[in-house]
C-alpha positions in Angstrom: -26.1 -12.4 -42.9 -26.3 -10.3 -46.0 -26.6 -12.5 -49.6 -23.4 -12.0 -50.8 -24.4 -11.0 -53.9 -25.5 -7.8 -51.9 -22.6 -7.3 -49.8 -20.5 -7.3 -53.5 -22.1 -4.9 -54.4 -21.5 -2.1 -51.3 -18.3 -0.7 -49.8 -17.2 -0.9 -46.3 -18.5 2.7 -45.9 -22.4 2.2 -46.5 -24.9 2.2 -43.9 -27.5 -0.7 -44.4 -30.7 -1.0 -42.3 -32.0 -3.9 -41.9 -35.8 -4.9 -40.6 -36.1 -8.1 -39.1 -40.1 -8.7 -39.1 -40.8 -11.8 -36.5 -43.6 -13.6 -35.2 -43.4 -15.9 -32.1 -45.9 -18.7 -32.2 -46.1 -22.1 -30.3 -43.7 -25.0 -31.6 -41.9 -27.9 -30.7 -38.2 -28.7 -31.2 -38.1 -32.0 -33.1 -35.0 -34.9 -32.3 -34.4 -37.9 -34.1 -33.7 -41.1 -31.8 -32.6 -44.2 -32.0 -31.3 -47.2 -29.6 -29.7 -50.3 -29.4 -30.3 -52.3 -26.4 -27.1 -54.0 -25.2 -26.8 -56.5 -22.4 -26.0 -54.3 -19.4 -27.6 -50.5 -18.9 -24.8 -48.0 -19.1 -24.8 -46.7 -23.0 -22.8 -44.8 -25.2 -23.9 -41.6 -26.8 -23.6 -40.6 -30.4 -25.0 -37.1 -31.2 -24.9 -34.5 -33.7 -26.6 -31.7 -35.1 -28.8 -30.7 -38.3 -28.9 -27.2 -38.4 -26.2 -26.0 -40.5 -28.3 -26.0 -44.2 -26.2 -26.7 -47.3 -22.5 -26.8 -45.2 -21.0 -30.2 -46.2 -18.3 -30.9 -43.8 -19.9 -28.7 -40.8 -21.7 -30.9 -40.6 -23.8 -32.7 -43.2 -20.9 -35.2 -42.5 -21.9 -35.9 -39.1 -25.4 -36.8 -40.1 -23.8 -39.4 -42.6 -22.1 -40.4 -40.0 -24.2 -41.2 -37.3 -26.2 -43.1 -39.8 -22.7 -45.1 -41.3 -22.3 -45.7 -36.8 -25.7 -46.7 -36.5 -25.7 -49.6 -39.0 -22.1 -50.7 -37.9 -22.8 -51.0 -34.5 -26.6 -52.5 -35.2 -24.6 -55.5 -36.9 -22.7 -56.6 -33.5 -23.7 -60.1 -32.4 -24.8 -59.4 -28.5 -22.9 -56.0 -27.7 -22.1 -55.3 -24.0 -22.8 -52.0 -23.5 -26.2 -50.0 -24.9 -25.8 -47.5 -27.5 -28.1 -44.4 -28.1 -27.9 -41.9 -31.3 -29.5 -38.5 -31.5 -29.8 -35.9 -33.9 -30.7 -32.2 -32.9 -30.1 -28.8 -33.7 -26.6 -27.5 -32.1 -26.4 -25.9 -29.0 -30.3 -25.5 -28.2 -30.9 -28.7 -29.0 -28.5 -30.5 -27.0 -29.9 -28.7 -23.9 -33.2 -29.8 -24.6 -31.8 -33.3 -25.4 -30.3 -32.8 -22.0 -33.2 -32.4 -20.4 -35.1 -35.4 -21.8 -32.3 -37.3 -21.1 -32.7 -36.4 -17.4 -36.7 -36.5 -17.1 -36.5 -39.8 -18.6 -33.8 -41.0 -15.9 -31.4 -41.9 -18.3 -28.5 -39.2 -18.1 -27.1 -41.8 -15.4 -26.6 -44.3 -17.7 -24.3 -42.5 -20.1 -20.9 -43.7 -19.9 -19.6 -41.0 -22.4 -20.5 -38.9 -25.4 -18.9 -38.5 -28.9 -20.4 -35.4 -30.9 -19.8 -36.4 -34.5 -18.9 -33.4 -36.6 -16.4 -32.4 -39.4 -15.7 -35.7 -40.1 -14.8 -35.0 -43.7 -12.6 -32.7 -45.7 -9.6 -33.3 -48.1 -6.9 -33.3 -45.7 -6.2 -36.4 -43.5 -5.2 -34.3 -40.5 -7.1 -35.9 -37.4 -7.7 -34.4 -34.1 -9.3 -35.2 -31.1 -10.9 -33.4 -28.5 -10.5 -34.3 -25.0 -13.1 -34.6 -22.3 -12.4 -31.9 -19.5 -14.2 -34.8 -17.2 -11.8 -37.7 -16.1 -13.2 -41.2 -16.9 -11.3 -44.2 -17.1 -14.2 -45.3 -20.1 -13.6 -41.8 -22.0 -9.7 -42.3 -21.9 -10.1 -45.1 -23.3 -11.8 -44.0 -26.0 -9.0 -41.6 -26.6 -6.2 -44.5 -26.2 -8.2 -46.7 -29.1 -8.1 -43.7 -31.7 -4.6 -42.9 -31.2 -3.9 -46.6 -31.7 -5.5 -46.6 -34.9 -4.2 -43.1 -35.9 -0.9 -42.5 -34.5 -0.6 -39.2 -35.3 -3.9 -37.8 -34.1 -3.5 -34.3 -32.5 -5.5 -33.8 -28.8 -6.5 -30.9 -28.0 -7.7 -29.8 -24.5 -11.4 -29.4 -23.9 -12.6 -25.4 -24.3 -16.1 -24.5 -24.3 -15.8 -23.1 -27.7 -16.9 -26.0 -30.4 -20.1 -27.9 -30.2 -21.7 -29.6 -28.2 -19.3 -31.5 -26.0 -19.6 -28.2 -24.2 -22.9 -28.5 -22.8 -22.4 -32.7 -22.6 -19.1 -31.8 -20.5 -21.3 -29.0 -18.3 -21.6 -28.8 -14.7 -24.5 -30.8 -13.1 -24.5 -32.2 -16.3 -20.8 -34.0 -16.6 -21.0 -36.5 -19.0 -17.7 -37.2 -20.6 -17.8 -36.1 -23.7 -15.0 -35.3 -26.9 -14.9 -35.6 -30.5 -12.5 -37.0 -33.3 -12.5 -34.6 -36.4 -11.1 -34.7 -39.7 -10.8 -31.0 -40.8 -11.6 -29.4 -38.0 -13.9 -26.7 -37.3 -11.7 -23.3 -37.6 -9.3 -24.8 -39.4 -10.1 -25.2 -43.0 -10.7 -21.8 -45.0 -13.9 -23.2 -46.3 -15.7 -23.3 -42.6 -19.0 -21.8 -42.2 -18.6 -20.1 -46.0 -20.6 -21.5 -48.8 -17.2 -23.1 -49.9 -18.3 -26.3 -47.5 -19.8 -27.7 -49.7 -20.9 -31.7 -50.4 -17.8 -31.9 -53.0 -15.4 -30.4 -50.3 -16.9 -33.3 -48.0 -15.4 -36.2 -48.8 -17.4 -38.8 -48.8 -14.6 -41.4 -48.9 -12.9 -39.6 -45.6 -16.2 -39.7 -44.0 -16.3 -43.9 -44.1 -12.8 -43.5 -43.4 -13.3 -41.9 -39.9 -16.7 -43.3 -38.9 -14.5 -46.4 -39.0 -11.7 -45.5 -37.0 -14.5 -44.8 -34.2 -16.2 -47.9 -34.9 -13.1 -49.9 -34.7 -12.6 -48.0 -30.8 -16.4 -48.3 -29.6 -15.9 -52.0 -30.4 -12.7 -52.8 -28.8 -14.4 -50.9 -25.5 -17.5 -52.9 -26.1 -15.4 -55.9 -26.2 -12.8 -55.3 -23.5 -13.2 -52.5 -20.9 -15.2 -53.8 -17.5 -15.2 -51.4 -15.1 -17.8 -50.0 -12.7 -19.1 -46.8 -13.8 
């Protein structure tokens, strides 16, 4: 956490102290919501987080990108299913967002999750992550993308990631996975001041907001099946 102008300047020998002054004081965590009221109750749930300050990719391209989701979706003539779209700090947030979710008796409703994150970067190397929860509405998801990107890579669910993790927790168990394009861990540039808005490509972003699109309709269009 040091400015890195600082750490230039010392060598891997030198002792640094550091004083971190605090102050706890009442708050509120603050979520952004939005929904789209479809003909029948079970929804599907777009999320993604806001707490990663000046990172492009991770994940300023999951904010565009809820918002590019949002006004796709909001232009479908009488959708089938609901859709719901939050935006919350990672990790934290999402378990608050949980929370709500269940006070307000609407966690039952959620037929599955996408986290939208990393949805940018130069390379077009797409991957998925799958739901550790089986659901015939989640695989389905899966089955679109990879007919609109034959050669996405799956990867298993692991609780390392985002917040699919605490969507996919016990007690909790809503499907959830996420398409990336540049995926966390694997582009040099993650979590380094190197993700920037220029590595973030806008262009890729569009690109794979509409590959998700393209699935959530053909689900919204096709798939009938008790939850």
């Amino acid at each position: 956490c040091l400015p890195f102008n600082l750490l230039s300047e010392v060598s891997d020998e030198t002792e640094i102290s550091i004083d971190v002054d605090t102050a706890f004081s009442n708050s509120y965590l603050e979520i952004l919501e939005i929904f789209i009221k479809g003909k029948v109750e079970d929804e599907i749930l777009f999320t993604t987080y806001n707490c990663h300050p000046g990172l492009g990719n991770d994940n300023f391209s999951g904010i565009i990108g809820i918002c590019n989701i949002y006004e796709m979706i909001s232009k479908l003539d009488n959708p089938h299913y609901s859709y719901r779209f939050a935006i919350f700090p990672e990790t934290l947030g999402a378990i608050c967002y949980i929370e709500n979710l269940s006070k307000r008796k609407i966690i039952n409703n959620v037929l599955f999750s996408t986290v939208l994150t990393c949805l940018g970067g130069e390379e077009e190397n797409y991957t998925f992550k799958d739901s550790p929860i089986k659901s015939a509405y989640a695989d389905s998801y899966k089955k679109e993308l990879q007919k609109l990107i034959p050669d996405l890579k799956i990867y298993p669910f692991s609780p390392d990631g985002s917040d699919e993790r605490q969507f996919s927790s016990p007690n909790v168990s809503i499907p959830s996975a996420s398409l990336c394009r540049n995926r966390y861990y694997e582009y040099e540039e993650y979590h380094t001041s190197l993700d920037t808005f220029e590595y973030m490509n806008k262009n890729a972003v569009k690109e794979t907001c509409k590959y998700i699109f393209k699935a959530v309709n053909n689900i919204d269009k096709n798939l009938r099946l008790p939850k």
